[in-house]
TORLUMKOL-610799 format. One record per residue (C-alpha): residue number from 1; residue in one letter; x, y, z. Coordinates in pm, 1 decimal. Each point is the difference from the previous one (the first is absolute). Layout:
<pt><num>NUM</num><residuo>A</residuo><X>X</X><Y>Y</Y><Z>Z</Z></pt>
...
END
This chain:
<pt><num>1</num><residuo>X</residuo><X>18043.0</X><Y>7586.8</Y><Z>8299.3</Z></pt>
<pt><num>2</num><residuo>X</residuo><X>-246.5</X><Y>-283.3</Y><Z>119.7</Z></pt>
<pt><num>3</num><residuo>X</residuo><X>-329.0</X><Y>48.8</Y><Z>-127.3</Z></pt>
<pt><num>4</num><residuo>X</residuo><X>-338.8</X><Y>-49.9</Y><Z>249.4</Z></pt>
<pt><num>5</num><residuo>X</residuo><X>-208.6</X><Y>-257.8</Y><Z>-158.7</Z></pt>
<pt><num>6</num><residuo>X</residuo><X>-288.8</X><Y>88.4</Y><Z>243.2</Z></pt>
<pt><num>7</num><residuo>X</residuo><X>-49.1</X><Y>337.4</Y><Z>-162.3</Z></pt>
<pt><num>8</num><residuo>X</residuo><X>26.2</X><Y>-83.6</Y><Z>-353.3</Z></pt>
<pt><num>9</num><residuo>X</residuo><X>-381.7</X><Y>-81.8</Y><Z>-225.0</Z></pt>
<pt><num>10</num><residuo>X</residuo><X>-84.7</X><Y>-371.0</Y><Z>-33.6</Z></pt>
<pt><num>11</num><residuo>X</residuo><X>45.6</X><Y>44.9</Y><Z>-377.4</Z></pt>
<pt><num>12</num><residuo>X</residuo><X>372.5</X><Y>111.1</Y><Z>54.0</Z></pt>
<pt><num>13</num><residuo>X</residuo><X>56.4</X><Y>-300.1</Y><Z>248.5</Z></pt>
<pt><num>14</num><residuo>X</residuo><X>-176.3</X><Y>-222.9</Y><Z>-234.7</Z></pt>
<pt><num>15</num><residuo>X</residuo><X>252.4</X><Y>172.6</Y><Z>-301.7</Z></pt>
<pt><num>16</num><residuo>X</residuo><X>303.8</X><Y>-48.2</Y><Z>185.9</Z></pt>
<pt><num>17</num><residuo>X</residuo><X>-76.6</X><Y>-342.8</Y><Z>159.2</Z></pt>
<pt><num>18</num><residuo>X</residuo><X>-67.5</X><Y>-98.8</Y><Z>-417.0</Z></pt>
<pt><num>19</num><residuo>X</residuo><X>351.7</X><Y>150.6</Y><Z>-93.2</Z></pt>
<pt><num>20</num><residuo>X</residuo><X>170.9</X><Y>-159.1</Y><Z>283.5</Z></pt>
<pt><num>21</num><residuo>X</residuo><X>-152.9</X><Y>-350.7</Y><Z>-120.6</Z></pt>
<pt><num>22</num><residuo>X</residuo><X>159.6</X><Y>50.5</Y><Z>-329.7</Z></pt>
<pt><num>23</num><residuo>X</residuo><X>354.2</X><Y>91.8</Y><Z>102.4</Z></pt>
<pt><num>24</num><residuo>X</residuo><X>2.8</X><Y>-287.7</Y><Z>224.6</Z></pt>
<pt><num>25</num><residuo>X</residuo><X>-150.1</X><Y>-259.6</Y><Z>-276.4</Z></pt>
<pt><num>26</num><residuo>X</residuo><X>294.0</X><Y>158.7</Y><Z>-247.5</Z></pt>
<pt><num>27</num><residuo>X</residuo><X>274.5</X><Y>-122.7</Y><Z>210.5</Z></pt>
<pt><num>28</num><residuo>X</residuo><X>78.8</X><Y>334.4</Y><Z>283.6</Z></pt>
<pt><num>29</num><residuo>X</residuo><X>5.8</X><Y>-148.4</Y><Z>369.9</Z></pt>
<pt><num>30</num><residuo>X</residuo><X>-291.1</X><Y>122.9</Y><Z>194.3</Z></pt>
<pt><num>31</num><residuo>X</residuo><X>227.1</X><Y>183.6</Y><Z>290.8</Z></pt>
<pt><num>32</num><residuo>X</residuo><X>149.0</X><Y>206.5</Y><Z>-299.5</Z></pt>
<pt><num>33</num><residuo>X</residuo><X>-345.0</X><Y>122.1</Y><Z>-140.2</Z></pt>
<pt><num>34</num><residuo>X</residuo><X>-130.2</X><Y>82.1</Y><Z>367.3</Z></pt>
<pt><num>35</num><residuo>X</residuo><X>327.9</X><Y>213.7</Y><Z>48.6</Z></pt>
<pt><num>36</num><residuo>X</residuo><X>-40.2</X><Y>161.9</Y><Z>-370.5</Z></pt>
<pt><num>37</num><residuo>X</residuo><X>-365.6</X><Y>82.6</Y><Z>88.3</Z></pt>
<pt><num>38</num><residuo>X</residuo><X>80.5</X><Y>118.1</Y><Z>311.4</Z></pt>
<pt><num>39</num><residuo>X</residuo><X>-207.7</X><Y>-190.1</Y><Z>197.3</Z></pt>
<pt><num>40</num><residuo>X</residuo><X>63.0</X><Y>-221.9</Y><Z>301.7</Z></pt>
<pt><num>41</num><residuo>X</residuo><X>-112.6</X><Y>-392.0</Y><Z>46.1</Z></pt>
END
């Protein structure tokens, strides 16, 4: 299910964006943690 950024708080953007960040610094390919978080580019 893709998830509606535009409707989610600025502190659970801000949360997500953060934990995104990390999984991409620890080695995960950024297309893979969009798709896991549901999100589009």
């Amino acid at each position: 299910m893709n998830k509606d950024g535009r409707k989610l708080s600025r502190k659970a953007l801000a949360e997500i964006r953060i934990k995104a960040i990390q999984q991409v610094e620890e080695g995960e390919r950024l297309e893979e943690v969009i798709e896991l978080g549901g999100f589009h580019r």
